[in-house]
N, C-alpha and C positions, 0 to 999 in steps of 0.2 A: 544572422550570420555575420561575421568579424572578417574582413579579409586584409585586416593593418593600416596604420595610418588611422586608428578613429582616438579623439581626442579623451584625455582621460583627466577629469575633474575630480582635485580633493578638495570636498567641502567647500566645493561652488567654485573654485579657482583652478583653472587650468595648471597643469604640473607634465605634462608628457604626453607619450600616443603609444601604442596598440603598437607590435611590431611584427610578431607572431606567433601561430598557437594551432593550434585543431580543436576536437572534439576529446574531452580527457572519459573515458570509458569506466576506468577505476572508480571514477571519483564523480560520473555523474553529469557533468556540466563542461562546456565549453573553458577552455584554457587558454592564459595567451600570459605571450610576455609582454611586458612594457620598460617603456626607458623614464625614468623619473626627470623631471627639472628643475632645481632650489638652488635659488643664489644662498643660502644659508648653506645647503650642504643637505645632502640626504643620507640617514642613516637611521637604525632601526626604531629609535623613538618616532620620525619622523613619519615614516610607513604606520607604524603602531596607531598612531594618534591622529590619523584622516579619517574618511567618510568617501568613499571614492563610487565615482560612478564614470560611468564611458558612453560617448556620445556614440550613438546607431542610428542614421539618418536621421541623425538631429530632435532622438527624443534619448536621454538621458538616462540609461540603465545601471543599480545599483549593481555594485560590484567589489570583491572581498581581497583586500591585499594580502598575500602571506610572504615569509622572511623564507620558509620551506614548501618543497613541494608539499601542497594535501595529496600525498598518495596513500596509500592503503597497504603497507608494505606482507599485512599477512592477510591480505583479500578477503576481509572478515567481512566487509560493507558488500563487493562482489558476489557472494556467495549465500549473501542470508535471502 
C-alpha cells in the first residue's frame, strides 16, 4: 500500500516522490502520481528513457512511467 511521500528512483538515483493515487480498477494495479526532479529539466525523453522503481518501506518496487493515462478507454481489458 502507497499512502504518498514514498521516494521514487530512476535507475538507481532518486528523482522525486509518490504524491497520490488509489487503486486503478480499469487497468489492474495500484496508480499514483508523482512530481519528477532534474536539474536538466524533465521532459518526455527523459520519462521514456529511465528504469524507475519506488521505495515501499524501504524495499524498492519496479514501477512503469507513462506520458498518458494506461486507461482502457473501450473496457476491452475490463471485460474479457
Amino acid at each position: 500500500m502507497l499512502w504518498g511521500g514514498e521516494p521514487i528512483y530512476r535507475d538507481t538515483e532518486p528523482v522525486g516522490y509518490t504524491t497520490s493515487g488509489s487503486y486503478g480498477h480499469t487497468v489492474g494495479a495500484p496508480s499514483r502520481w508523482v512530481t519528477f526532479n532534474n536539474p536538466a529539466g524533465v521532459d518526455a525523453d527523459f520519462v521514456r528513457s529511465g528504469r524507475y522503481k519506488i521505495n515501499v518501506n524501504g524495499e524498492r518496487i519496479p514501477a512503469a512511467a507513462y506520458l498518458q493515462a494506461p486507461y482502457d478507454p473501450n473496457r476491452e481489458r475490463i471485460l474479457a
